[in-house]
C-alpha positions as CSV (number, residue, x, y, z in Angstrom):
1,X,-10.0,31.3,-7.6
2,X,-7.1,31.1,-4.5
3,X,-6.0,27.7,-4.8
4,X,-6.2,25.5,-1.6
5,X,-2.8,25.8,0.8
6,X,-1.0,22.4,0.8
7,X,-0.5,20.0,3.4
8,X,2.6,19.6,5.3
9,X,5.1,17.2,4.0
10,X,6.1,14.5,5.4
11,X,5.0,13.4,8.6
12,X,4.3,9.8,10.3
13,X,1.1,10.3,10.2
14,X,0.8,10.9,6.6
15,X,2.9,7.8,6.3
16,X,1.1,6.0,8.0
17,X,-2.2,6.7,6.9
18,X,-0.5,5.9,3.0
19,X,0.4,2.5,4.5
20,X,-3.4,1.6,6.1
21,X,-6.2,3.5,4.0
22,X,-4.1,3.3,1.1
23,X,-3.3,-0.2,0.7
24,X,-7.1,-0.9,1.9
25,X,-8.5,1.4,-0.6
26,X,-6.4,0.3,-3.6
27,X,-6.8,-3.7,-2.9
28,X,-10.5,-2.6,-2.3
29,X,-10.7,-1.0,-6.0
30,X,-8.2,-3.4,-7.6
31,X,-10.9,-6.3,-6.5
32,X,-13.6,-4.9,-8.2
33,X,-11.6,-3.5,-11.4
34,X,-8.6,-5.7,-12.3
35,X,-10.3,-8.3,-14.7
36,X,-10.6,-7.3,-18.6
37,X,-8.1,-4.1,-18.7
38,X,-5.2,-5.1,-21.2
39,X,-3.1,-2.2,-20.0
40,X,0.6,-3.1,-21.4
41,X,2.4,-5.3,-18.7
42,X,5.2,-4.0,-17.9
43,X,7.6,-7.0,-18.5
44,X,11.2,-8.2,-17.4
45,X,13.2,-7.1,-19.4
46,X,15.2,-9.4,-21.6
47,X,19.0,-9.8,-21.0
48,X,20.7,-6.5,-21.2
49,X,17.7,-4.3,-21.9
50,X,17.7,-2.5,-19.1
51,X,21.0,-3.3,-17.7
52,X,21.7,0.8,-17.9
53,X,18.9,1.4,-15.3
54,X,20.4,-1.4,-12.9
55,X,23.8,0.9,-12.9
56,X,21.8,3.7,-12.2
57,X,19.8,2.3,-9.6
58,X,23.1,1.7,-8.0
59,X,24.9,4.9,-8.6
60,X,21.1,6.9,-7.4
61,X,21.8,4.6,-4.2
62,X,23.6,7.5,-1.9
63,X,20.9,9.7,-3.4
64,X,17.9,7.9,-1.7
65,X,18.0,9.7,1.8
66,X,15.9,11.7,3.8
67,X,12.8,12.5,2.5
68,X,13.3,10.4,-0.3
69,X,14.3,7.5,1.3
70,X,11.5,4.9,0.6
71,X,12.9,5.1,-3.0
72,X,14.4,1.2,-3.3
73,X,15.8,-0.2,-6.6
74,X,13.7,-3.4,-8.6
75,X,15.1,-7.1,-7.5
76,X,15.0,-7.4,-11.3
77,X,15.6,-5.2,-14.3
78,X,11.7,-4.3,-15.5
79,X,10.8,-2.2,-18.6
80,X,7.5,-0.3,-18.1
81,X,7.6,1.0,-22.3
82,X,4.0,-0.4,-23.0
83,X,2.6,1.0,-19.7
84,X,-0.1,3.2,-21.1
85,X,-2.8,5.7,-20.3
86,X,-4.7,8.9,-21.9
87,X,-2.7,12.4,-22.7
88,X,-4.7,15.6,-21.9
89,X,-6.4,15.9,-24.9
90,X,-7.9,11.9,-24.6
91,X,-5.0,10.6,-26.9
92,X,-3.5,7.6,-26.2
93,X,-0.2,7.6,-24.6
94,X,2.2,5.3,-22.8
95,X,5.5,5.3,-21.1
96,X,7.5,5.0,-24.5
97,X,5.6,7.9,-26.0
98,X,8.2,10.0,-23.3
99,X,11.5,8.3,-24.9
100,X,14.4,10.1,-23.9
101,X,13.5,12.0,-21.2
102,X,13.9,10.7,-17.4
103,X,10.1,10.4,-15.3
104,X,8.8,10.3,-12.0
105,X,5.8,8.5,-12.7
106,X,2.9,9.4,-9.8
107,X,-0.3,7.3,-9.6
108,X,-3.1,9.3,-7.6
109,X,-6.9,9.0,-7.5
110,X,-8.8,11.7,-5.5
111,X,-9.9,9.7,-3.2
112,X,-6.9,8.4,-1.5
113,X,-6.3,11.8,0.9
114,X,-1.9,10.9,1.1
115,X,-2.0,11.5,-3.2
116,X,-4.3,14.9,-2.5
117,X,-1.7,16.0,-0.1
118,X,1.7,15.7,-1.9
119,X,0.1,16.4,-5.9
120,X,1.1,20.1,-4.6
121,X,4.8,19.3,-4.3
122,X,4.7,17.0,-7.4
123,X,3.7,20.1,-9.3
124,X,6.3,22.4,-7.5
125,X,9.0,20.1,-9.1
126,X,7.9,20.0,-12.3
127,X,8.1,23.7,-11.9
128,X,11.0,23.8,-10.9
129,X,12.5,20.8,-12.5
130,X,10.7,20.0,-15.8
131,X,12.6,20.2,-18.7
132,X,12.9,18.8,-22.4
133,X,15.0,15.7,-20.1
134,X,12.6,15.6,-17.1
135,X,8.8,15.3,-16.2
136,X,6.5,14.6,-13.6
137,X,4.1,12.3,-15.4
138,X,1.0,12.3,-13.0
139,X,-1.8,9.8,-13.4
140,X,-4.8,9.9,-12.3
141,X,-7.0,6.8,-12.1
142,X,-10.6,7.9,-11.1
143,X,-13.4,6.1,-12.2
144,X,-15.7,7.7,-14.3
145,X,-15.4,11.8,-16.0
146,X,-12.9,13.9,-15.6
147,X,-15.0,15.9,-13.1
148,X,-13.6,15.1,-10.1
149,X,-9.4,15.2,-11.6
150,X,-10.2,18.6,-13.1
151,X,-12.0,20.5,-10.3
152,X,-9.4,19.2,-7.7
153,X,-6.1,20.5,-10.0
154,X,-8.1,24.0,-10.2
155,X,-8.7,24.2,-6.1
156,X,-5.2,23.1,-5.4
157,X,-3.4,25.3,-8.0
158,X,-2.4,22.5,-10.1
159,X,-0.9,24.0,-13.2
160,X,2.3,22.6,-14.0
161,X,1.5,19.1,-14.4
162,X,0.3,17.5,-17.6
163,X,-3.4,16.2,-17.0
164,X,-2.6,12.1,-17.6
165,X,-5.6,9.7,-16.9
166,X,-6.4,6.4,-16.5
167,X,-9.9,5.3,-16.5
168,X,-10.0,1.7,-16.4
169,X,-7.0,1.6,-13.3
170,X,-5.0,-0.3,-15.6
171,X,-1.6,1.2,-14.7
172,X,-2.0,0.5,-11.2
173,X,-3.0,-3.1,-11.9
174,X,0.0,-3.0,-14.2
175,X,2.4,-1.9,-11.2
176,X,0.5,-4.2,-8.5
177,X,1.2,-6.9,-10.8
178,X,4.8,-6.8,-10.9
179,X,4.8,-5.9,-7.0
180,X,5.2,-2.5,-7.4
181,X,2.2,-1.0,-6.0
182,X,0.3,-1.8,-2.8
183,X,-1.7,1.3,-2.2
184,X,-1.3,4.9,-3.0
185,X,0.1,6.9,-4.6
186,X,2.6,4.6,-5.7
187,X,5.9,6.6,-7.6
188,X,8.1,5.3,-10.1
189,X,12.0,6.8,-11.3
190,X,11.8,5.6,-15.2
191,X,14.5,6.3,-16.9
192,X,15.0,7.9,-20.7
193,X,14.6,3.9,-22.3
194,X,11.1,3.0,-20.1
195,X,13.4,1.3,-17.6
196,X,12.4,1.0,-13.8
197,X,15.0,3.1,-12.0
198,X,13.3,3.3,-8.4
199,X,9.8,3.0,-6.8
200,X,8.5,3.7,-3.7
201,X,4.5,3.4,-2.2
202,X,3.1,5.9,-0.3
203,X,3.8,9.8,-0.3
204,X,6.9,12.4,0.2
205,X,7.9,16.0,-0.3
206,X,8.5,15.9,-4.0
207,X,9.5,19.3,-3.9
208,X,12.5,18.7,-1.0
209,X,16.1,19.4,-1.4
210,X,16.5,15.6,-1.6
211,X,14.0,15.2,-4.1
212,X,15.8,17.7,-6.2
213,X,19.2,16.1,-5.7
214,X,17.6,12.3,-6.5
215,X,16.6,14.2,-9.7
216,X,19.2,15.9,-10.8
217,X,21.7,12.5,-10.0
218,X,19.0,10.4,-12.5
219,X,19.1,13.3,-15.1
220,X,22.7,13.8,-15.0
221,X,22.6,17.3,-14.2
């Protein structure tokens, strides 16, 4: 099957239809789903925990430009270790199951149309990029079977990125908790400990020169 040309990325458009029908959509679905999922929380850290990532967060500063600009550092040092989610073989996973290796965690549903558009250019960096030090951890949180998920990673050519679900929406109620996430998609610059480096809400061409560069400065390659 000839998978389904991408979107253009950015454009203000696309940025602003994140920042309406996004926000609306997820507060809409966080209503109805946020009681009784014990997702892991993902906590301040305690004192000097994750003082590493607050360095980082300031070195990666001259890094967050261009199309990657939206990427801002946490007010306070947060460790998202317990976050968890399903693997692509149903096994239960979370953020510390990926220790020692850097991720840019994406939260996407099919439904939102901005995370439809830019899961191409996720999966072009993970081409390019993913290594035994870097991945693109992208999560989907649709209700219900994996029909839906599935079908739209075969249409748009989606073959790079691990399959990573979350049922119940507990990782975005996780990150909307700790005022992380507002809508989506909603992406997240962990580094090798489960430390927050950088988040941003909304979309951006993952697979941009300044994308790469963000990368490679959080990697240290």
């Amino acid at each position: 099957m000839t998978a389904k040309k991408p979107f253009a990325l950015p454009s203000v458009k696309l940025v602003l239809l994140a920042a309406v029908a996004g926000v609306i959509a997820g507060a809409a679905a966080v209503y109805v789903k946020e009681a009784g999922y014990g997702n892991g929380i993902g906590e301040t850290a305690s004192a000097g925990q994750c003082e590493a990532a607050k360095e980082r967060s300031a070195a990666l500063t001259p890094f967050t430009k261009g199309q990657v600009a939206a990427m801002a550092p946490p007010q306070t040092p947060i460790s998202l270790r317990d976050v968890s989610f399903k693997g692509p073989d149903g096994q239960p996973l979370s953020i510390g199951s990926f220790s020692g290796k850097t991720l840019l965690l994406n939260v996407w549903a099919t439904w939102c149309v901005p995370c439809r558009e830019e899961m191409p250019a996720l999966n072009a960096l993970e081409k390019s990029m993913g290594n035994d030090k870097f991945e693109v951890v992208a999560v989907n949180i649709d209700t219900g079977d994996d029909e839906k998920p599935k079908a739209f990673r075969t249409d748009y050519g989606i073959d790079k990125l691990g399959y990573y679900r979350d049922g119940t929406m507990g990782v975005f109620n996780t990150l909307k908790k700790q005022g992380l996430a507002f809508g989506l998609p909603v992406t997240l610059l962990i580094d090798d400990k489960g430390c927050l480096v950088s988040a941003m809400n909304g979309p951006a061409a993952w697979d941009s020169e300044d994308a790469k560069k963000l990368i490679k400065a959080a990697v240290g390659i």
